[in-house]
N, C-alpha and C positions, 0 to 999 in steps of 0.2 A: 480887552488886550492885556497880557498881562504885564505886573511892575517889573520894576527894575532891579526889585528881591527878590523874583522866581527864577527857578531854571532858565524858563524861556525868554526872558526880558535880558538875562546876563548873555546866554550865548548869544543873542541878537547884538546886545551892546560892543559887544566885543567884536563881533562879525563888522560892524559898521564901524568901530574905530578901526579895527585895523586896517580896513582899507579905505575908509576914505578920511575918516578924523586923523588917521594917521600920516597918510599922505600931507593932509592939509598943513599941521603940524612941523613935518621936517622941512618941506617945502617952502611956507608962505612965510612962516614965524621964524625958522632959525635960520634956513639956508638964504632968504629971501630973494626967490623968485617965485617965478607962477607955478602952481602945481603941475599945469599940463606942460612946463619945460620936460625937455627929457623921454616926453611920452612917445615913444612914435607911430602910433594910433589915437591922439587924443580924442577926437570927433568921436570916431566909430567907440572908442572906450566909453563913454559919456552913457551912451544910445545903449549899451550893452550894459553896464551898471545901473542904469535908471529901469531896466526890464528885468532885471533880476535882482535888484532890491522890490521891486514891485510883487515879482512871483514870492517872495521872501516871506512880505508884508500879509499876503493873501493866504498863505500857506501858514501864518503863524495865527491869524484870524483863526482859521477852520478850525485849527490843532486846538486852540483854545475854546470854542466853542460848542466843540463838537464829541471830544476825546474827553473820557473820564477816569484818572487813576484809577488802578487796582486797588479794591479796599485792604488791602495788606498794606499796601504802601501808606494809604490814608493814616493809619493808628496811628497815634501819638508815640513817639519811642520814649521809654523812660529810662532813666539813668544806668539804671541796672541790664538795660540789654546798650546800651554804646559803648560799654567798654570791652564787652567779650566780640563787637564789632570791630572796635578799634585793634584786638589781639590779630583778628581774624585780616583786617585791611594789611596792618603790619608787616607779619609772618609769610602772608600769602606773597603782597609783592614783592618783598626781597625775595622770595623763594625765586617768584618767577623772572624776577629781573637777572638774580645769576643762573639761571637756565639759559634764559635769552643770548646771554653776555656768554655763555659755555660754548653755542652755537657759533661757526662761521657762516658764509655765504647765504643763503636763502633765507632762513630760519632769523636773521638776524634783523632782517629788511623787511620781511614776509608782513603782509596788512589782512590776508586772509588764510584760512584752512587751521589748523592747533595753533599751527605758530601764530596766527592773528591771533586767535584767541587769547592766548598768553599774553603777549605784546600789550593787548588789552589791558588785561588785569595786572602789568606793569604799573599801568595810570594810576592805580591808587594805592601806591603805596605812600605817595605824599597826601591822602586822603587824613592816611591815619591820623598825620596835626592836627588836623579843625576837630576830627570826630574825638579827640583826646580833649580838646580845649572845649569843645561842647561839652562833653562829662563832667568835665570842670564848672562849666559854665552852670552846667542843668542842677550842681551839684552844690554851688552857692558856696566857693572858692573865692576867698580874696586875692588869691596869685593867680586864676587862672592865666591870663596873658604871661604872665615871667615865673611862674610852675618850674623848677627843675625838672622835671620830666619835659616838659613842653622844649625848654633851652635847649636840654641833650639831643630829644628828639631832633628839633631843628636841624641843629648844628651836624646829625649824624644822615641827615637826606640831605641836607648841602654839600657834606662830601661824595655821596653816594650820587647826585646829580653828578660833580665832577667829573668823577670817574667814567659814567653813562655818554659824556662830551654834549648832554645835548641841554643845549641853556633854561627849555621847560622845566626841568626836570633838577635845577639850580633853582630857579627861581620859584616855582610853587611854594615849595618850603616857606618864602619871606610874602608872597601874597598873602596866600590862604588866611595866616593870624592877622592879616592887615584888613583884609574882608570881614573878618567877625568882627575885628574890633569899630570895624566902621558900622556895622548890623547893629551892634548893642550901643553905642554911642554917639555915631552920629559921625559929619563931618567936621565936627567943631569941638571936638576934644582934643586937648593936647598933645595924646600920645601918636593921633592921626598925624595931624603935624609934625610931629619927632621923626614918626617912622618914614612916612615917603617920601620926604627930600631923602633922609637916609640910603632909604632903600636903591632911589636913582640914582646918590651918587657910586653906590656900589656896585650896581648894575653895570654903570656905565665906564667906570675904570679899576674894574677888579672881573666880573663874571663875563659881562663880553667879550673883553677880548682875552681872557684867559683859558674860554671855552670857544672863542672862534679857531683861535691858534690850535688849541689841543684835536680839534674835527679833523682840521688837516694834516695835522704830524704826528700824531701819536691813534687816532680811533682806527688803523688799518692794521695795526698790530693783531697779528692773529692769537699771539698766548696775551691771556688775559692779567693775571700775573705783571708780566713784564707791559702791558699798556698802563695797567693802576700806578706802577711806581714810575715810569714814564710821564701822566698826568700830575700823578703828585708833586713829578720833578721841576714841571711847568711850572706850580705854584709857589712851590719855594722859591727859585731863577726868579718869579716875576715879583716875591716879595723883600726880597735880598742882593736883587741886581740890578741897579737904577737903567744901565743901559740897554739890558733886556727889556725891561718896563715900559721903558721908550718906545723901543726897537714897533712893541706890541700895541701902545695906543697910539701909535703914529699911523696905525691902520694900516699895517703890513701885510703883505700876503703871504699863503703859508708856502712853505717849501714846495716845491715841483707842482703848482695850481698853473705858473702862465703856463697855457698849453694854446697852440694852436687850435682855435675851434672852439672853445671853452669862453665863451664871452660874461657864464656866471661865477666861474670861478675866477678869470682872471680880474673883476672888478674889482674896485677898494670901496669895498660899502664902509657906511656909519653905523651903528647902532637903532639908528632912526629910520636909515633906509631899509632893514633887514627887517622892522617892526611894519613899516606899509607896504600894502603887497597890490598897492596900485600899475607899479612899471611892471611886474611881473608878469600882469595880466595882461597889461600893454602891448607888452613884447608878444606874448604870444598870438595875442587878437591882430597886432601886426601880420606876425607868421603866416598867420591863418588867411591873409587877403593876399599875400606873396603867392602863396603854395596853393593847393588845393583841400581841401577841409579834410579830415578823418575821418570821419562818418560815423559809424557803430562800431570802431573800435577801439577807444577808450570805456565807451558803454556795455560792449560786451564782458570786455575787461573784466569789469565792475561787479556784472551779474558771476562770471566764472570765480571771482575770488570767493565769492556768498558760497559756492559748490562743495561739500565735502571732499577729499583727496582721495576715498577711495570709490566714489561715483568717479570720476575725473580723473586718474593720475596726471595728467599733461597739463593740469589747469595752471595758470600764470601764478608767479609767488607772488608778486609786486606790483603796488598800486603804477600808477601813468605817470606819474611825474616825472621820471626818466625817461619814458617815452617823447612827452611832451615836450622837455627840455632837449633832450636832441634835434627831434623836429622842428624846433624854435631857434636852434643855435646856442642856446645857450650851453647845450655840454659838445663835448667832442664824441663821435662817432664810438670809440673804443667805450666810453666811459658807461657802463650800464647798471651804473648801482645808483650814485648820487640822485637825490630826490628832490625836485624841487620845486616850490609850493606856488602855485596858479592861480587856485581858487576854481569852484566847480562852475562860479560865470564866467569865465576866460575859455573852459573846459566844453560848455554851453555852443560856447560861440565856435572854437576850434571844427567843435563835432558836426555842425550842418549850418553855421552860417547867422546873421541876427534873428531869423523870421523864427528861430528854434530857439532862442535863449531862454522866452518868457516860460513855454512847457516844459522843458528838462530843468530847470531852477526851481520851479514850483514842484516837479515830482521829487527831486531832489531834496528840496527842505522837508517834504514830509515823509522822509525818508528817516531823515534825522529828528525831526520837531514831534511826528507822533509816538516814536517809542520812548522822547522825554517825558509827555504829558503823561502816558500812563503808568510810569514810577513817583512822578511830583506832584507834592501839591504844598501850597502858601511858601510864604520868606523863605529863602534857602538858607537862614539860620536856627529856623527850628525844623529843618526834616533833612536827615542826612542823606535819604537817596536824592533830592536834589544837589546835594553836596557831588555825590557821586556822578550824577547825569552830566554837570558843569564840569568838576575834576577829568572826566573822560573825555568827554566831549570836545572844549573849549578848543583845541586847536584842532581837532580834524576837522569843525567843521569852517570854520576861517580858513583853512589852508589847503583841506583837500581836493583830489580832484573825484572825478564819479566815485572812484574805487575804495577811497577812503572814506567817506559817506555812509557807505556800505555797514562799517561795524554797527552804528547805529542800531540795526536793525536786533544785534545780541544783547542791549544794553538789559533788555526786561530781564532775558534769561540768567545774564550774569548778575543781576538785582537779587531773583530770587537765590538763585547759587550762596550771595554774600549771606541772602538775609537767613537763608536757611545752617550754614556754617556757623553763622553768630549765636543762636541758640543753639544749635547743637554744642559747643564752644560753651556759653551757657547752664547748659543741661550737667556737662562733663564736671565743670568748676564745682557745680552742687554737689553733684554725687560723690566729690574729691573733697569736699568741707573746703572751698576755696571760694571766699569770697573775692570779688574784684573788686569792691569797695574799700578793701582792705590795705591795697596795692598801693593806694594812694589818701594813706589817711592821716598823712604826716598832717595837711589842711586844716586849719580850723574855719567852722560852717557860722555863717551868717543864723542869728536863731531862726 
């Protein structure tokens, strides 16, 4: 089975904190009550989480046992190809993240066909950190951690999450160096300590709710332009107006969410409750004993998003979670955009009932678990495509329903695509008399 420093050991950790460590967490320890308060399927939740952590466990076995990376992925990367990677992670997803953001309507939400694609290789543009701070790393760097490039870096996807409104996409940026630095020294160095009380109090009364507010009152803006100075205006008001401040960690709701029929929008989550995605699944596994089940159409969903646009025109833009959440109550009827997150055992259960959760879970994870295995291999501090497998991955597959699962399946193809750009990128700098060692050699090297 693998550690808790591979690809496969982190997506699994994270898969089980967030729904049930995390649960347990806001729940038992700070709200104090029972976890299963609130749930209103606790029973039938139990019985459907303990079959699909099971098909999980089995599906992770195989994956590891049986899947063997591509020997391209195996080599050792050396210092001199991660940085024309790191140009390449960069360049690539700001490119694609303001494509994205140029898009209205379909294109913007879309989890399958170009626009998934793109959407995709959004994810790593906060990659570039680790793979910058690897360089560093591999390059025997007394700054790597506080590197001015690394700082700027930071500081310039922290804004650029802002703007995007979506809190991953904040927050990668202050993980990612928290991750390495915990890889290389353990959890008993100092600077671990500095940073994640840090990092939580920040999180917790600066990015959440300065990015829960902005989803609702400023991400619908269609010129993009007038959303950026809009978000940025949130930040300012929330740094220079105590009654705004307020107004926002008092756990407010955003303008025009109480709706009739909207029972997820109209809630006042915490921080904590947005992190465990235990009620959500709740609710719908409720749903689901109320109403009559779905059947194969979240599933087929799933497989149509996988379909090229020009086999298909008519094919669905958007994952289920709209779907789902209507059918649950949690959106209102009119609303078909909002997405919101289940998890594929909720999804399982929705689709034909418990006696189906353990087989669609299990084909599920190895939907997701074998195209990691055969990009990764050891610590995800010395191999950057497990960098990349986690960077992509880490929330579609905690969150998703079938549909989103699905990307999964492009992870190799966009592997090679990276690794192939990176030397070409590479090859270019030579033939230019451009080293990229040079880019950053203010450094003095360890002998």
């Amino acid at each position: 089975m693998p550690g808790v420093t591979t690809a496969l050991g982190i997506l699994n950790l994270a898969f089980t904190v967030r729904i049930l460590l995390g649960a347990f967490l806001a729940k038992n320890l700070l709200m104090q009550e029972a976890v299963t308060a609130r749930l209103p399927a606790a029973e039938t939740t139990a019985e459907a989480m303990f079959l699909g952590f099971l098909a999980v466990f089995l599906a992770t076995f195989l994956a590891c046992r049986y899947i063997k990376p591509f020997a391209i992925f195996q080599r050792s990367t050396t210092p001199s190809q991660l940085l024309p990677l790191f140009y390449v992670l960069l360049i690539g997803g700001v490119v694609s993240s303001i494509a994205l953001r140029a898009v209205s309507g379909d294109g913007a939400v879309a989890t399958g066909g170009a626009w998934g694609l793109i959407k995709s290789f959004t994810t790593v543009r906060n990659l570039s950190l680790p793979i910058l701070m690897l360089y560093l790393w591999r390059t025997n760097s007394r700054r790597w951690l506080t590197h001015p490039g690394v700082l700027l870096l930071m500081v310039v996807l922290v804004v650029l999450g802002l703007l995007s409104f979506s809190k991953q996409q904040v927050v990668e940026p202050l993980i990612f160096p928290a991750a390495l630095a915990i890889a290389r020294y353990g959890w008993r160095h100092p600077m671990v300590w500095i940073f994640v009380p840090f990092f939580l109090l920040v999180f917790e009364f600066f990015i959440y709710p300065v990015v829960q507010y902005s989803k609702g009152n400023v991400a619908n803006y269609k010129d993009a332009q007038q959303a950026a100075a809009a978000s940025l205006g949130v930040v300012r008001d929330y740094i220079s107006d105590p009654s705004f401040r307020q107004y926002l960690r008092e756990g407010s709701k955003s303008e025009g969410t109480e709706i009739e029929g909207s029972d997820y929008l109209s809630r006042d989550y915490g921080s904590l409750e947005r992190i465990a995605l235990l009620g959500e699944a709740s609710r719908l596994i409720a749903a689901s004993d109320r109403f009559q089940t779905t059947g194969w159409e979240t599933i087929e969903n799933s497989v149509l998003l996988a379909v090229p646009h020009f086999l298909y025109p008519n094919k669905p833009q958007t994952g289920s979670g709209n779907f789902l959440a209507r059918y649950a109550g949690d959106l209102p009827p009119s609303d078909v955009s909002t997405q919101v997150s289940y998890g594929f055992i909720a999804n399982s259960y929705n689709a034909f009932g418990l006696t189906w959760v353990f087989p669609l879970c299990f084909i599920t994870a190895l939907v997701v678990l074998v195209p990691v295995t055969m990009i990764t291999s050891g610590p995800i501090y010395l191999n950057p495509w497990s960098m990349y497998a986690v960077a992509g991955l880490h929330q579609v597959y905690v969150e998703s329903s079938f549909s989103g699962q699905f990307n999964a399946l492009f992870l190799p193809f966009l592997a090679i695509c990276l690794l192939l750009l990176s030397r070409a990128c590479d090859w270019l700098m030579q033939q230019a008399g451009i080293f990229p060692q040079a880019l950053l050699s203010t450094e003095r090297r360890f002998p």
